[in-house]
Chimera marker file (.cmm) of the C-alpha trace (Angstrom):
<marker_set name="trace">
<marker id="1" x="19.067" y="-19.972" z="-3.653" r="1" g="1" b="0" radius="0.5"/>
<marker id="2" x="17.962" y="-20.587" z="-7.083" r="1" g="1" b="0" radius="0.5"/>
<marker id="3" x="16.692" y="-18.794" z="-9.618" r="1" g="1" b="0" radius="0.5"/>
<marker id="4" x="13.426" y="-20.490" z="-9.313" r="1" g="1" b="0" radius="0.5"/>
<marker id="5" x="13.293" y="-19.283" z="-5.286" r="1" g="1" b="0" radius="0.5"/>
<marker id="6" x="15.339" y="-15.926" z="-6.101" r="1" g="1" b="0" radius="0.5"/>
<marker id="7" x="12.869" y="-13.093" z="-6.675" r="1" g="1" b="0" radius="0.5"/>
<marker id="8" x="13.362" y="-11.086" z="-9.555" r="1" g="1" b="0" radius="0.5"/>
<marker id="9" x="14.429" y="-7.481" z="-9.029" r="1" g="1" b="0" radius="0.5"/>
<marker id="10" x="11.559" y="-5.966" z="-11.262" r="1" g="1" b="0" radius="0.5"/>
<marker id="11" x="9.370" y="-8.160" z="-8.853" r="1" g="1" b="0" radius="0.5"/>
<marker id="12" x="10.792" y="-6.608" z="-5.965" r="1" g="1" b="0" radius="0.5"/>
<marker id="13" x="11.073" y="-3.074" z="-7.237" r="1" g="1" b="0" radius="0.5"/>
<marker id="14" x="7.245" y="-3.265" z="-8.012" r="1" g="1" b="0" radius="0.5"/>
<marker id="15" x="6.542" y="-4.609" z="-4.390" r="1" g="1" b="0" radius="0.5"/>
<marker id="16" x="8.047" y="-1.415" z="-3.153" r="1" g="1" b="0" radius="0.5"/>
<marker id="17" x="6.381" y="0.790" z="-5.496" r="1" g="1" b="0" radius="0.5"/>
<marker id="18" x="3.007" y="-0.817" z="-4.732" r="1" g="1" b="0" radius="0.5"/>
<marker id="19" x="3.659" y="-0.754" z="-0.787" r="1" g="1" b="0" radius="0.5"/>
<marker id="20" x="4.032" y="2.810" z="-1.166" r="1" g="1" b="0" radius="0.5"/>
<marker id="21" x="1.366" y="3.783" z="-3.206" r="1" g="1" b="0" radius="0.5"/>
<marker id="22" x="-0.915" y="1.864" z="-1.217" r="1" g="1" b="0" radius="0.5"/>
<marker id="23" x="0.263" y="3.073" z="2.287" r="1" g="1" b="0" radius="0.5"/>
<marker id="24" x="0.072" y="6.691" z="0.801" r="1" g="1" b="0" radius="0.5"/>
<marker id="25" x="-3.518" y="6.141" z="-0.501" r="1" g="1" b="0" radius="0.5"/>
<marker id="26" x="-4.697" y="4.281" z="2.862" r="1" g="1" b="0" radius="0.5"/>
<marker id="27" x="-3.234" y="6.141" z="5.788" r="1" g="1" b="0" radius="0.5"/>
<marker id="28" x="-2.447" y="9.294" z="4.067" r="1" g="1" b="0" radius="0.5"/>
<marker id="29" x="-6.270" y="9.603" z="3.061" r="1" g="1" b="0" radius="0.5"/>
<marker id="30" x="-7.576" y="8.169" z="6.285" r="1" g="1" b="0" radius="0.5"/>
<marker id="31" x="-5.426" y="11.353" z="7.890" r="1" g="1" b="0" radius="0.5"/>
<marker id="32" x="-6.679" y="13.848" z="5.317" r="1" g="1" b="0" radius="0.5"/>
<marker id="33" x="-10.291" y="12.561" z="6.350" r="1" g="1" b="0" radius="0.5"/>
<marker id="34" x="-10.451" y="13.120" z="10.176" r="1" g="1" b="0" radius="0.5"/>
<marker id="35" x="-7.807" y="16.661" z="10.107" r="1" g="1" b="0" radius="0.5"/>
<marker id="36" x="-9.533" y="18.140" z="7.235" r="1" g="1" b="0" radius="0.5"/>
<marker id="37" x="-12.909" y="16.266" z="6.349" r="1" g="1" b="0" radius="0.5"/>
<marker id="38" x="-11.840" y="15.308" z="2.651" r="1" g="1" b="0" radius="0.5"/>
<marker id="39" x="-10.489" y="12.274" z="1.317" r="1" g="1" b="0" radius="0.5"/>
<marker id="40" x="-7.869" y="12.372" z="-2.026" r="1" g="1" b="0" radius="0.5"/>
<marker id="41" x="-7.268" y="9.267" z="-4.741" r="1" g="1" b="0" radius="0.5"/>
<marker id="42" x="-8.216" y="5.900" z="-5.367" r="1" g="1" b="0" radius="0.5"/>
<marker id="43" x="-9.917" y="6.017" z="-1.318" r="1" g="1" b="0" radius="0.5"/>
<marker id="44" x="-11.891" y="9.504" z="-2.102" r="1" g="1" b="0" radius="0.5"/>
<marker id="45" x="-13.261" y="7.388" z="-5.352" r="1" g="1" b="0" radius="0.5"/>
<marker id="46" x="-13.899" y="4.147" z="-2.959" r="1" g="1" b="0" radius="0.5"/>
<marker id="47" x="-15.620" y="6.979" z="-0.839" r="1" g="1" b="0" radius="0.5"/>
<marker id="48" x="-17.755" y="8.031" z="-3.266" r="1" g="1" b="0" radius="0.5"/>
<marker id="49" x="-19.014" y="4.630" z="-4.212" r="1" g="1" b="0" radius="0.5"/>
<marker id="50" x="-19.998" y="3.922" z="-0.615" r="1" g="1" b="0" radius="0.5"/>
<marker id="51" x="-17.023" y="1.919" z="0.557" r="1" g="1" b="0" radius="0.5"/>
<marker id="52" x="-16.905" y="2.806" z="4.392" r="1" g="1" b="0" radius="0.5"/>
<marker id="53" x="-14.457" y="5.141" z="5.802" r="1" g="1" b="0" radius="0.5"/>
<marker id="54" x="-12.233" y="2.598" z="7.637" r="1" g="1" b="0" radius="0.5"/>
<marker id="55" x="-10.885" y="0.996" z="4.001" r="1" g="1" b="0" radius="0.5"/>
<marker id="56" x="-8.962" y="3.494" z="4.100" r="1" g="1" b="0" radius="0.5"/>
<marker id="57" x="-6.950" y="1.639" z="6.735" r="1" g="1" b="0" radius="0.5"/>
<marker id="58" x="-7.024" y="-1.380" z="4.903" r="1" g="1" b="0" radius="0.5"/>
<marker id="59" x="-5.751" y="-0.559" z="1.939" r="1" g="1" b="0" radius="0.5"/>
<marker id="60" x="-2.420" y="1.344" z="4.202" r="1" g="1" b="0" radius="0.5"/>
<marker id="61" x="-2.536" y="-2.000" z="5.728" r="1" g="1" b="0" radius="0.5"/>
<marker id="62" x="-2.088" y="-3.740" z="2.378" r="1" g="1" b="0" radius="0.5"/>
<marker id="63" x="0.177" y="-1.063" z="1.621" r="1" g="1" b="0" radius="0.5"/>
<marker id="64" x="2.228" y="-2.199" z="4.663" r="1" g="1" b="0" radius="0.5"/>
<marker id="65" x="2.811" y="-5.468" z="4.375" r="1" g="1" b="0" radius="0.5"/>
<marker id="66" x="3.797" y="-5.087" z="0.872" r="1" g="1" b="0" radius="0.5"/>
<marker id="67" x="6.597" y="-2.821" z="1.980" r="1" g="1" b="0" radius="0.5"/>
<marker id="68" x="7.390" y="-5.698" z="4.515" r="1" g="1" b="0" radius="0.5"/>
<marker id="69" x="7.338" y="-8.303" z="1.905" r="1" g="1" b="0" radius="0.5"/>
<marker id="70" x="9.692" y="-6.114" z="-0.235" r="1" g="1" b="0" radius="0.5"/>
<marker id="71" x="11.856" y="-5.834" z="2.462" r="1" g="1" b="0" radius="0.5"/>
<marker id="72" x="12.181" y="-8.986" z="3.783" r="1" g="1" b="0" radius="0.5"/>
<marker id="73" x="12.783" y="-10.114" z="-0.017" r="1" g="1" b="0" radius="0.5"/>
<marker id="74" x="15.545" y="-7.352" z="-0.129" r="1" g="1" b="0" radius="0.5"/>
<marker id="75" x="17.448" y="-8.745" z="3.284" r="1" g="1" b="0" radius="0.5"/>
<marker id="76" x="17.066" y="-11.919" z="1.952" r="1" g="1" b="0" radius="0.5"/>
<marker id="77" x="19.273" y="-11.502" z="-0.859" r="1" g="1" b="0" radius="0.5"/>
<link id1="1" id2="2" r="1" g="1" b="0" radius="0.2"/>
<link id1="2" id2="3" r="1" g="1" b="0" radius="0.2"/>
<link id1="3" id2="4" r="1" g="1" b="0" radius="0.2"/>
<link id1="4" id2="5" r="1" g="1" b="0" radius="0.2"/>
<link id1="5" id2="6" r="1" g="1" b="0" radius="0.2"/>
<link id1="6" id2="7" r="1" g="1" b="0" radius="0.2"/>
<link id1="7" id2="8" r="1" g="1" b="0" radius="0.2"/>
<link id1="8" id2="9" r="1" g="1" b="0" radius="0.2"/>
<link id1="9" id2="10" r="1" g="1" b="0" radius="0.2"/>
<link id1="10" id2="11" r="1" g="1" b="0" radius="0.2"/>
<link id1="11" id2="12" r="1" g="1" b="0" radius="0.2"/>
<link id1="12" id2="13" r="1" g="1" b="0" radius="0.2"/>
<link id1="13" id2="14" r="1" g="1" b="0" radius="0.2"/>
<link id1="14" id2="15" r="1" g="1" b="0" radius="0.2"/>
<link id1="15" id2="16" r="1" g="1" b="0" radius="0.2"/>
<link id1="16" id2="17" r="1" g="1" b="0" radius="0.2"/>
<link id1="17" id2="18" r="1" g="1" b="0" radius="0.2"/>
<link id1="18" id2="19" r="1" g="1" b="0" radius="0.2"/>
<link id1="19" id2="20" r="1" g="1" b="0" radius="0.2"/>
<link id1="20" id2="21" r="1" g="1" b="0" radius="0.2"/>
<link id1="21" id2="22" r="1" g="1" b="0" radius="0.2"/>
<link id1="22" id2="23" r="1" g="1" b="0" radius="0.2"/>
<link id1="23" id2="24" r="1" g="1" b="0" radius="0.2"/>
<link id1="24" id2="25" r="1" g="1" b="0" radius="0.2"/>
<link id1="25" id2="26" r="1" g="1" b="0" radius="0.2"/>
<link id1="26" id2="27" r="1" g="1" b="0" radius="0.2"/>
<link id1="27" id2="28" r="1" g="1" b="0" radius="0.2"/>
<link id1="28" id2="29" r="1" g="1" b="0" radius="0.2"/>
<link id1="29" id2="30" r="1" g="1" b="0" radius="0.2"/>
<link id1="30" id2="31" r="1" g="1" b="0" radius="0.2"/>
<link id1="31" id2="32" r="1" g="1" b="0" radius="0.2"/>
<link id1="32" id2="33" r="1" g="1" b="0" radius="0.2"/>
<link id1="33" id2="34" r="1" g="1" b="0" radius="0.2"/>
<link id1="34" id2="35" r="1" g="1" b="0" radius="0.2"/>
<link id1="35" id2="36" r="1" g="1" b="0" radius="0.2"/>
<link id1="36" id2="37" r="1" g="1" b="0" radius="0.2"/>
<link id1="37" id2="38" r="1" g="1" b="0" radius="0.2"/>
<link id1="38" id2="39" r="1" g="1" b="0" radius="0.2"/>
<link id1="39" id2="40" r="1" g="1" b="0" radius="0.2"/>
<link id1="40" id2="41" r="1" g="1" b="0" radius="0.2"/>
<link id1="41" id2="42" r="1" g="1" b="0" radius="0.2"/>
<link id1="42" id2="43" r="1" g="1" b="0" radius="0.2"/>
<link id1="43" id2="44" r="1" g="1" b="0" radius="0.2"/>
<link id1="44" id2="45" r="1" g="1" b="0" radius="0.2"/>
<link id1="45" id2="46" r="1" g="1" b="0" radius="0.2"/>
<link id1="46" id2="47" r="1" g="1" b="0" radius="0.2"/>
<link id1="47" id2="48" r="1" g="1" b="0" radius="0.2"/>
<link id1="48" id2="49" r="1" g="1" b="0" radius="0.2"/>
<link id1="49" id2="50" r="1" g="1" b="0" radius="0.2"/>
<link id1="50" id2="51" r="1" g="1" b="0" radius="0.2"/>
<link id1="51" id2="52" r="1" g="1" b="0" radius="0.2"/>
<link id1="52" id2="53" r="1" g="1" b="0" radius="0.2"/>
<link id1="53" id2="54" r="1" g="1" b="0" radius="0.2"/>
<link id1="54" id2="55" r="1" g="1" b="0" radius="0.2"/>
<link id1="55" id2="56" r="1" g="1" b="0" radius="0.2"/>
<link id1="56" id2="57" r="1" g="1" b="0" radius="0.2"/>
<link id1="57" id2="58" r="1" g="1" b="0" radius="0.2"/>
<link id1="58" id2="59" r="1" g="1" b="0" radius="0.2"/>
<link id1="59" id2="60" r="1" g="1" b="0" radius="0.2"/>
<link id1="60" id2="61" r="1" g="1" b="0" radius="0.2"/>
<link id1="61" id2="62" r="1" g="1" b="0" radius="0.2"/>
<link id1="62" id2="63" r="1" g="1" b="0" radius="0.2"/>
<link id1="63" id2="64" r="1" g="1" b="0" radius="0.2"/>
<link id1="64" id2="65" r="1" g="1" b="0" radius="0.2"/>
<link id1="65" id2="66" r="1" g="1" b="0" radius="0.2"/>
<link id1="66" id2="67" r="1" g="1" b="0" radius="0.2"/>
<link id1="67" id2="68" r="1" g="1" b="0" radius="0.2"/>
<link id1="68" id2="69" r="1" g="1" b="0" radius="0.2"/>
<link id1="69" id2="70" r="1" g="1" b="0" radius="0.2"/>
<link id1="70" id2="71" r="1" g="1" b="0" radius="0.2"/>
<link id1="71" id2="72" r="1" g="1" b="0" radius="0.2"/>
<link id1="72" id2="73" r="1" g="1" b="0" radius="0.2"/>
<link id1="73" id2="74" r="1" g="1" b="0" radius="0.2"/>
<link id1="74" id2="75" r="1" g="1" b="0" radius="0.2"/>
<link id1="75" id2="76" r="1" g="1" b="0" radius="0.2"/>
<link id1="76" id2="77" r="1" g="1" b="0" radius="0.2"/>
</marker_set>
């Protein structure tokens, strides 16, 4: 590969960091939600605005492929 393909490992580094916030946020809150009727971060603020309750999925859906991406860059190396 060259450096043009090669992803940088900041790049990388922040994939992983935004997979994990983002599956945190999604799924985490979307279990908070149904177990214990409250919501916690960015998805309680979404709730509050009127976003419906099954962003929360989304956004640990975003969260998840991001950790694939990061991880299929990783292997790739």
């Amino acid at each position: 590969m060259n450096r043009l393909t090669t992803p940088s490992r900041t790049a990388v580094k922040a994939l992983w960091l935004v997979g994990v916030l983002f599956a945190v946020q999604g799924f985490g809150s979307a279990i908070t939600e149904a177990r214990w009727g409250t919501s916690f971060g960015v998805a309680a603020l979404l709730r509050a605005a009127g976003v419906p309750g099954w962003a929360d999925l989304v956004i640990g859906a975003i969260g998840g492929l991001a950790l694939l991406a990061a991880l299929y860059r990783t292997v790739r190396r």
